[in-house]
RODO-2510 file (C-alpha; in nm, 4 decimals, decimal comma):
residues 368
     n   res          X          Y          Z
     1     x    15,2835    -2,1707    -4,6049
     2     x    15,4147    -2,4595    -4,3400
     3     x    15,1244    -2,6353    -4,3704
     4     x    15,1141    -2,6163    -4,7109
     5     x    15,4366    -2,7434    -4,7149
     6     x    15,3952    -3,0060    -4,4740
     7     x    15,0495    -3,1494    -4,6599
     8     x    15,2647    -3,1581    -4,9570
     9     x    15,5398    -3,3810    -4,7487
    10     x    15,2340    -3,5725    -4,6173
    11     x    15,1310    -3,6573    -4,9633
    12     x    15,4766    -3,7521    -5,0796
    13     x    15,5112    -4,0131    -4,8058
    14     x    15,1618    -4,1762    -4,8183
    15     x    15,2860    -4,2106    -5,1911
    16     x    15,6471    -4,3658    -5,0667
    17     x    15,4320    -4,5653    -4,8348
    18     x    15,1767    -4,7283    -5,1214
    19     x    15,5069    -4,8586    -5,2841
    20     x    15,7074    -5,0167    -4,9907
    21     x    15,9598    -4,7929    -4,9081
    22     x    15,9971    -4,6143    -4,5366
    23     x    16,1538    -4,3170    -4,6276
    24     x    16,2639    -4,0771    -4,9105
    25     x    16,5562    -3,9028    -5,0445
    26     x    16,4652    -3,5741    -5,2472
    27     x    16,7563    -3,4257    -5,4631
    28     x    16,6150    -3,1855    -5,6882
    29     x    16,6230    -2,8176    -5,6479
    30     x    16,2699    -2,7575    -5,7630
    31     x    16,1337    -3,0607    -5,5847
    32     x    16,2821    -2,9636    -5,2445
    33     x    16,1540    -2,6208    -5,3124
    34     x    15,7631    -2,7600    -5,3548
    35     x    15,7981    -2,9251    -5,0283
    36     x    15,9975    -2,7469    -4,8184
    37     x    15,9628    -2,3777    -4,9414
    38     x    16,3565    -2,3185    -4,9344
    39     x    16,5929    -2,4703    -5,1774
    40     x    16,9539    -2,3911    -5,0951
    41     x    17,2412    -2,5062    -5,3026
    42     x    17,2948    -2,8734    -5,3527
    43     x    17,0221    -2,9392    -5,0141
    44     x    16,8411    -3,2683    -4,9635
    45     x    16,5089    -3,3571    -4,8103
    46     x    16,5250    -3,6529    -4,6094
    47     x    16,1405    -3,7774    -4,5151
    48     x    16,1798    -4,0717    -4,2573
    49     x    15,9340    -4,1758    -4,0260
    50     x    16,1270    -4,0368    -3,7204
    51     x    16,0802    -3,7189    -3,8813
    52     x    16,1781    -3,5141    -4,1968
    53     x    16,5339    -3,3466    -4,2183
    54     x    16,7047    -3,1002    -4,4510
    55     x    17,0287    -3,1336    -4,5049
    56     x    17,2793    -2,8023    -4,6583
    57     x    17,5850    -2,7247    -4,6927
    58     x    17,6934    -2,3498    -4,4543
    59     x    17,5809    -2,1135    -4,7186
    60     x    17,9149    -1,8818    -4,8190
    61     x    17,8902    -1,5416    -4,7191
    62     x    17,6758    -1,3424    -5,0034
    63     x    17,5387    -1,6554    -5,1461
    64     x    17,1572    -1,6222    -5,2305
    65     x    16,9075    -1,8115    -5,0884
    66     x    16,6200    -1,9795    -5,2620
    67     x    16,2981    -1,8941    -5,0901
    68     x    16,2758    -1,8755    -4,6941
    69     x    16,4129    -2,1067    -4,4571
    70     x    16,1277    -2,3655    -4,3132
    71     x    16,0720    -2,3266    -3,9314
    72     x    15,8460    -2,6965    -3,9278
    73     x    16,1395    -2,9009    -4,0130
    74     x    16,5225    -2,9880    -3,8756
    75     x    16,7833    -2,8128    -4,0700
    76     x    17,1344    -3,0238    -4,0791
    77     x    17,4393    -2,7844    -4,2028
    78     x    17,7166    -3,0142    -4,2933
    79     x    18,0900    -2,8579    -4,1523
    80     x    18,2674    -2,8740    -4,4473
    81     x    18,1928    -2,7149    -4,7412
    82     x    18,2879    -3,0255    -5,0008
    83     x    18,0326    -3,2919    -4,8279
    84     x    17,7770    -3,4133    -5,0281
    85     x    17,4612    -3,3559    -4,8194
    86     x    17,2416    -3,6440    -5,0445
    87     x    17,5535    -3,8838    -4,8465
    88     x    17,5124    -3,7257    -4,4900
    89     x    17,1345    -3,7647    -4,5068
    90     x    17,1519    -4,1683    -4,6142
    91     x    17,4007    -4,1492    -4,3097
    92     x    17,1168    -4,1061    -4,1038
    93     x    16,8554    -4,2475    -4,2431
    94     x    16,8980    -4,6350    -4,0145
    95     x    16,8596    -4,3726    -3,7264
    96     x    16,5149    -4,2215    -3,8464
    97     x    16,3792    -4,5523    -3,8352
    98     x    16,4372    -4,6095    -4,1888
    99     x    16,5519    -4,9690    -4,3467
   100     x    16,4554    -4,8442    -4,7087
   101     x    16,5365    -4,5307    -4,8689
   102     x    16,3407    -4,3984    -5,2497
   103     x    16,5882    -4,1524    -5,4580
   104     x    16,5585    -3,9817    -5,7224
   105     x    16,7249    -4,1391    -5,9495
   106     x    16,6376    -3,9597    -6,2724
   107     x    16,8578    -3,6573    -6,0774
   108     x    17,1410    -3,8684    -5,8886
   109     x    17,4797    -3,9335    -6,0512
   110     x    17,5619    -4,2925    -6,0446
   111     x    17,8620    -4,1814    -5,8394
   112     x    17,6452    -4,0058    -5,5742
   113     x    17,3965    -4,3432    -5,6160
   114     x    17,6866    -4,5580    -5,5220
   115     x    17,8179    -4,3147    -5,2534
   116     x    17,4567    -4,3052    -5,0516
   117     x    17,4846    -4,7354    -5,1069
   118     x    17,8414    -4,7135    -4,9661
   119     x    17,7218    -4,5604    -4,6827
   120     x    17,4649    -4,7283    -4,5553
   121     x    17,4982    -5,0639    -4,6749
   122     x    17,2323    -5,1995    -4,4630
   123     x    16,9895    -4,9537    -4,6411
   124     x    16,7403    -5,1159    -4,9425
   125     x    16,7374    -4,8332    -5,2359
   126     x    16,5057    -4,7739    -5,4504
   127     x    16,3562    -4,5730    -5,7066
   128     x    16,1476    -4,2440    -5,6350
   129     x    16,1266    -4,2223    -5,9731
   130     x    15,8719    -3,8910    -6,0561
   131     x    15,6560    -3,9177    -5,7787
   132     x    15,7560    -3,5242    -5,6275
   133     x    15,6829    -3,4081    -6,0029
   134     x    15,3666    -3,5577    -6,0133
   135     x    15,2238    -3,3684    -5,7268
   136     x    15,3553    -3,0861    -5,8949
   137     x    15,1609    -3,0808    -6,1284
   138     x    14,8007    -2,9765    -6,0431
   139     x    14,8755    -2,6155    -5,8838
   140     x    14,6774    -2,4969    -5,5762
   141     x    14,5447    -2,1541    -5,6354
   142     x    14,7954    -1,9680    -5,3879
   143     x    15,0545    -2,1417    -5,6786
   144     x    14,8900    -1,9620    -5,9531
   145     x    14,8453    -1,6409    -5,7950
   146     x    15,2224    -1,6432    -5,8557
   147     x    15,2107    -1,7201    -6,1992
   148     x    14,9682    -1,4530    -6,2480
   149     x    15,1688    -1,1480    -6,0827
   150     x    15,5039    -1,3189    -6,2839
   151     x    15,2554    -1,2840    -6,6315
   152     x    15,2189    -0,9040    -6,5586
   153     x    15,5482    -0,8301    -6,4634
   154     x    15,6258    -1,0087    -6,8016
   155     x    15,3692    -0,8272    -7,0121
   156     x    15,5182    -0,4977    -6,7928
   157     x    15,8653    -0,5523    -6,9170
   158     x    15,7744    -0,6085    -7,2721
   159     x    15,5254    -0,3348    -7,3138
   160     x    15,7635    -0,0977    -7,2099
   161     x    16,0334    -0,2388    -7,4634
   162     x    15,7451    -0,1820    -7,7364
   163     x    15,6834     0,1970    -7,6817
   164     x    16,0936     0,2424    -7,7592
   165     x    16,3253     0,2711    -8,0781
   166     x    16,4153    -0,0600    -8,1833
   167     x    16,6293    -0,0333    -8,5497
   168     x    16,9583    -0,0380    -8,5304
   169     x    17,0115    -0,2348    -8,1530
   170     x    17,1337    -0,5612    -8,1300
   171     x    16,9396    -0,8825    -8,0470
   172     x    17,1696    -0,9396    -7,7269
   173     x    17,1163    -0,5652    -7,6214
   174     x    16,7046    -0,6090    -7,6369
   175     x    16,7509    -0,9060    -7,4484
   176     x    16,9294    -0,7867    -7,1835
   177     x    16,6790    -0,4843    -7,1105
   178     x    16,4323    -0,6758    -7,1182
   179     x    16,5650    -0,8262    -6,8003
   180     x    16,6495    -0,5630    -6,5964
   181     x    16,2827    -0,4580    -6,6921
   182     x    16,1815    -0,7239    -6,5509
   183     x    16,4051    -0,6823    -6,2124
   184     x    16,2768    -0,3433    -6,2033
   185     x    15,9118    -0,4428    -6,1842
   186     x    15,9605    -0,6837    -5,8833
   187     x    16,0900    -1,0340    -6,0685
   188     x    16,3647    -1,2867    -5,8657
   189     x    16,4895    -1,3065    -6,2417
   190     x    16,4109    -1,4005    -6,5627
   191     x    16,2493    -1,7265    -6,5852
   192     x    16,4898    -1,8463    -6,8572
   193     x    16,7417    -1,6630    -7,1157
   194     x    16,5540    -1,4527    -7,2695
   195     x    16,5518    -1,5352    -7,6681
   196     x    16,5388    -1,2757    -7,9256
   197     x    16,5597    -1,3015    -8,2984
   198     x    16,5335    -1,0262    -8,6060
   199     x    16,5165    -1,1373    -8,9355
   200     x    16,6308    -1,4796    -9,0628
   201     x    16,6526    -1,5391    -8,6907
   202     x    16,2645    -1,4698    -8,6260
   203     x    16,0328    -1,7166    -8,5127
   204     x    16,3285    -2,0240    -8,4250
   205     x    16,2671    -2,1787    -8,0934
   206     x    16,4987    -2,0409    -7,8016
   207     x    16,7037    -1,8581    -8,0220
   208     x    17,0423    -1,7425    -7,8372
   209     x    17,0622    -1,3951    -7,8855
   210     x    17,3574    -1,2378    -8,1130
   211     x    17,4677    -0,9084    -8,2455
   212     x    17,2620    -0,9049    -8,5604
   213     x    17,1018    -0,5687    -8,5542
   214     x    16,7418    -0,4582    -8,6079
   215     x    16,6919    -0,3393    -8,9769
   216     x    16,3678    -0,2057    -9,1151
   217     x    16,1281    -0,4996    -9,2177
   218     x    16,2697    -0,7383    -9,0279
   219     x    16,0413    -0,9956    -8,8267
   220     x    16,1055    -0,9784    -8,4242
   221     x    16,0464    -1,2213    -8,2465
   222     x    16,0939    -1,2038    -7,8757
   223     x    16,0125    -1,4594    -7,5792
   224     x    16,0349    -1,3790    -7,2427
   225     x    15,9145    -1,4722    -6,8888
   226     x    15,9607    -1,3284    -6,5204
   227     x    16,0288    -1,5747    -6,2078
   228     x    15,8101    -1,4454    -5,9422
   229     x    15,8892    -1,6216    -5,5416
   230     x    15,9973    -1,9471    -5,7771
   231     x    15,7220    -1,9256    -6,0170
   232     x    15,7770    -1,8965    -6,3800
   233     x    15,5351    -1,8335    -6,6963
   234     x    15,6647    -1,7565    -7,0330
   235     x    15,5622    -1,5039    -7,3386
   236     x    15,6065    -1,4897    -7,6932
   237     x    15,5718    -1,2054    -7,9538
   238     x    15,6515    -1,1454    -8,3519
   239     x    15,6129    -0,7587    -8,4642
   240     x    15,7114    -0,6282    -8,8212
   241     x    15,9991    -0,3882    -8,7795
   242     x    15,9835     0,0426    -8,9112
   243     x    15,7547    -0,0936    -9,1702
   244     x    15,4179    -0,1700    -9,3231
   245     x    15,3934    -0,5659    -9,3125
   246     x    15,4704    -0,7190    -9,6744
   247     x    15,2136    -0,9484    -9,7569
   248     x    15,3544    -1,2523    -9,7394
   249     x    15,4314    -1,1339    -9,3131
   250     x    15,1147    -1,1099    -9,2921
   251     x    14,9940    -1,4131    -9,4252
   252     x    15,2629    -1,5983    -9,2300
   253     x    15,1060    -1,3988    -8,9195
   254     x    14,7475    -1,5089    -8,9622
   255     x    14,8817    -1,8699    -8,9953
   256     x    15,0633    -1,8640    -8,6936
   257     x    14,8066    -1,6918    -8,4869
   258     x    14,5577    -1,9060    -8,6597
   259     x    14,7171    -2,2233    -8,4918
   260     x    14,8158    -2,0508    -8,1271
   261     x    14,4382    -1,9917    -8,0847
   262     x    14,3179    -2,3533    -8,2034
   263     x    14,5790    -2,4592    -7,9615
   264     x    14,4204    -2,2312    -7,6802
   265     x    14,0789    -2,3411    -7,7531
   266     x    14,1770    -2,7333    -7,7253
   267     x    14,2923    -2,6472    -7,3742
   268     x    14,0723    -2,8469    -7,1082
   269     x    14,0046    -3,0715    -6,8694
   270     x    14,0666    -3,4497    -6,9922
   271     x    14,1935    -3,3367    -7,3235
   272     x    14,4602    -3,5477    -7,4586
   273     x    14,7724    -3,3713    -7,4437
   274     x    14,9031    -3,5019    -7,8233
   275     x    14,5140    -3,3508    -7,8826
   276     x    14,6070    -2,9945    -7,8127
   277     x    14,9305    -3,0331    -8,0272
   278     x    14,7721    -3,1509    -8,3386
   279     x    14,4901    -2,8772    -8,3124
   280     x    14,7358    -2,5971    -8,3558
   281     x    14,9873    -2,8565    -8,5716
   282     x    14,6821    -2,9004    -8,8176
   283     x    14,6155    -2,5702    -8,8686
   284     x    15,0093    -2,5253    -8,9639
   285     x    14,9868    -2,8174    -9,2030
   286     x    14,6892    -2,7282    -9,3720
   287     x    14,8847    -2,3864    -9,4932
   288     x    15,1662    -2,6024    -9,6232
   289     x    15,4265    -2,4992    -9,3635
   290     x    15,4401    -2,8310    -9,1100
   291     x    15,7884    -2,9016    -9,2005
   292     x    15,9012    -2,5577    -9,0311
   293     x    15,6352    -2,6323    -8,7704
   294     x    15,8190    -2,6514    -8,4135
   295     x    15,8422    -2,9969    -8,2299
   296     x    15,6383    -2,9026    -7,9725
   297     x    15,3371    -2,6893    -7,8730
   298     x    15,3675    -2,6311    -7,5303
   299     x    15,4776    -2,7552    -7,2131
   300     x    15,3906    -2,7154    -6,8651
   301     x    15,5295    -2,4757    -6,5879
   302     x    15,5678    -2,3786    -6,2332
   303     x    15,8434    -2,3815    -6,0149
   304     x    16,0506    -2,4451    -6,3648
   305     x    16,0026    -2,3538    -6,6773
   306     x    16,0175    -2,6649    -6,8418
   307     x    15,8052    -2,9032    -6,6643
   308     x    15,5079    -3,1466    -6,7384
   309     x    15,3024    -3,2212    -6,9510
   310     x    15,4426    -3,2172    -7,2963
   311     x    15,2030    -3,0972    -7,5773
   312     x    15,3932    -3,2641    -7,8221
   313     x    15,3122    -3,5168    -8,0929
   314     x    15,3818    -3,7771    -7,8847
   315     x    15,2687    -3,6985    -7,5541
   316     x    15,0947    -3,9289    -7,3510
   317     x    14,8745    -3,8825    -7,0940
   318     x    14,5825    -3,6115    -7,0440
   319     x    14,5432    -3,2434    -6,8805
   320     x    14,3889    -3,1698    -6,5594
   321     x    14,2077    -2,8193    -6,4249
   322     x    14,4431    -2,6153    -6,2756
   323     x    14,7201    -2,7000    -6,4692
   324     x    14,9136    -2,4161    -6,6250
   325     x    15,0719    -2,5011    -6,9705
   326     x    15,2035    -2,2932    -7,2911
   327     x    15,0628    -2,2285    -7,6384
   328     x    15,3408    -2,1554    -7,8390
   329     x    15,3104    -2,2642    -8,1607
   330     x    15,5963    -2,1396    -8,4458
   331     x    15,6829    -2,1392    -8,8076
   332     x    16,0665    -2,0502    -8,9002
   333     x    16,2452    -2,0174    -9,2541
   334     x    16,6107    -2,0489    -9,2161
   335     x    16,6836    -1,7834    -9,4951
   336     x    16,3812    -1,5409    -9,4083
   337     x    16,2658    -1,6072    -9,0550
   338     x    15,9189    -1,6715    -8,9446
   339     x    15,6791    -1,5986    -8,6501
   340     x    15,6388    -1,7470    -8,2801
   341     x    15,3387    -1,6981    -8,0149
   342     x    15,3584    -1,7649    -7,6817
   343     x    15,1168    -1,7894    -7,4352
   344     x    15,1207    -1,9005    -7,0479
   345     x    14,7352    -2,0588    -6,9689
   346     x    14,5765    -2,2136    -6,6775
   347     x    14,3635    -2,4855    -6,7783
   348     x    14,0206    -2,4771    -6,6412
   349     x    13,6834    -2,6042    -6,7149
   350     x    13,4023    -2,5000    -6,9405
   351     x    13,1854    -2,3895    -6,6591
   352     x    13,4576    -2,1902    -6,5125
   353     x    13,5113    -2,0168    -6,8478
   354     x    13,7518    -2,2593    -6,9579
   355     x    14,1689    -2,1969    -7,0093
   356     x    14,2443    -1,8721    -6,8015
   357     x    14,4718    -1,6593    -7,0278
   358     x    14,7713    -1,5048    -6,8034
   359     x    14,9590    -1,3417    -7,0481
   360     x    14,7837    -1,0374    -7,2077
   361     x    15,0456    -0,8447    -7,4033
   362     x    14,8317    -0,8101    -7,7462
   363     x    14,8505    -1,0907    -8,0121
   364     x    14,7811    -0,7778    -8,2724
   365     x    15,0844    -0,7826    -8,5897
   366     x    15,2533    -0,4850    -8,5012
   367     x    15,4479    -0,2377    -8,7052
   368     x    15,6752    -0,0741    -8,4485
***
């Protein structure tokens, strides 16, 4: 993976070069992680044209590491555990050759900001702005190979949950074997809190779970999603609870569902990203429920769980092949619940059989 990594790096600076600046200062976890394959706590990537550093704090003893440490690039450890590396590495920066500096300023305090001025004042700053996330985006294939074995350890984990007894345990007891499922089938960790909800609590969007117990008829709604070597995908389910579905579940159901697969289907290269939203938002309004409609449809993912592009009603901007996104479309009653499905996709083109479905768990209402 080093020369993934540095063709990645190489990118970043031809990018860094188009808009005047020498070097670049990289401050984000996930960012560092893209280029570098290794993201240890509170590290920086310096890129200058003498060559490219990370800087890191001495790791204490025990500490996890994020990903492996890179061999193609010099590693600075900082002697005492309070520096700030983002400082250290704008201390060298004049020395690499570099007279301009791009950070990210989105992620910087304005302390740290004025801390890297401070110490090389001789240094012109500027803005990075999203230029790491934007490469980011498109994912190569070894990048969604990932994503793929972090979708079955996902459907794994909550296929097994299905098959047990589920009235009478709490919503924060379902959630928390649901991640040591997914430890035990190879995940780093979940890929964010898992939510679960059961009753009026089914169907809300990233639901904290409490005590409220399963009860026969209840709506559960569960949403879930393994990290797999940094990678993370996501999955949503509603199932009807020790019971027939009542009608007006299942009509609620069909809505949903209804909307999650017109959402799918608008999935492709060059489709407007506020497109996809209001295919699966129509569908929602049509059957009179767009006020408990969610805000959003999806969003992208990777190396986080939250990244771009938004499918949202206001999303600019359009999708490219090989992006992987989420269909997760939602309708929630405060006093009654409601129903969520979640889906992690790989957008792809027509001729390539269009969006490639990662998460398989079935999408059948289930009375469990």
């Amino acid at each position: 993976m080093s020369e993934v990594h540095a063709a990645r790096r190489m990118r970043l600076r031809e990018r860094c070069a188009a808009a005047g600046s020498a070097a670049a200062l990289v401050s984000r976890p996930a960012n560092i992680r893209y280029l570098t394959g290794w993201a240890p706590s509170g590290a920086v990537l310096m890129l200058a044209p003498a060559e490219d550093v990370l800087v890191h704090r001495r790791r204490a003893y025990g500490e996890p590491g994020e990903g492996t440490p890179p061999d193609d690039l010099r590693r600075v450890t900082l002697p005492a555990p309070d520096g700030d590396p983002a400082v250290a590495a704008a201390d060298l920066a004049p020395g690499l050759g570099a007279d301009s500096l791009a950070v990210e300023e989105h992620h910087l305090t304005v302390a740290r900001h004025r801390a890297i001025a401070s110490v090389a004042p001789g240094l012109r700053l500027l803005d990075l702005s999203q230029a790491v996330e934007q490469l980011r985006l498109v994912k190569d294939e070894e990048e969604i190979a990932c994503l793929r074995i972090a979708a079955e350890i996902t459907d794994q984990a909550l296929g097994e949950l299905l098959e047990s007894i589920l009235v009478g345990r709490t919503e924060r007891h379902l959630a928390l074997e649901l991640e040591r499922r997914l430890a035990d089938h190879g995940a780093d960790g979940p890929a964010f809190p898992t939510y679960v909800g059961t009753g009026p609590h089914s169907g809300a969007a990233r639901h904290r779970p409490t005590d409220r117990r399963v009860e026969e008829g209840d709506f559960l709604t569960v949403c879930l999603g393994a990290c797999y070597r940094g990678y993370r995908c996501e999955v949503g389910r509603t199932f009807v609870i020790g019971a027939a579905p009542a009608n007006w579940q299942i009509d609620l159901y069909d809505v949903v569902f209804d909307a999650q697969r017109a959402g799918r289907e608008a999935l492709a290269p060059g489709a407007a990203c506020r497109e996809v939203d209001l295919a699966a938002r129509r569908v929602l309004e049509r059957a009179g429920h767009g006020e408990a409609a969610g805000s959003w449809t999806g969003h992208g993912v990777g190396l986080e769980i939250d990244e771009d592009p938004r499918l949202t009603p206001a999303a600019m901007g359009k999708l490219d092949a090989c992006v992987p996104v989420t269909v997760e479309p939602g309708v929630h009653f405060p006093d009654r619940g409601g129903v969520r499905i979640d889906d992690t996709l790989v957008v792809r083109p027509t001729a390539d059989g269009g969006p490639e479905l990662l998460t398989i768990t079935t999408k059948e209402l289930l009375a469990l």
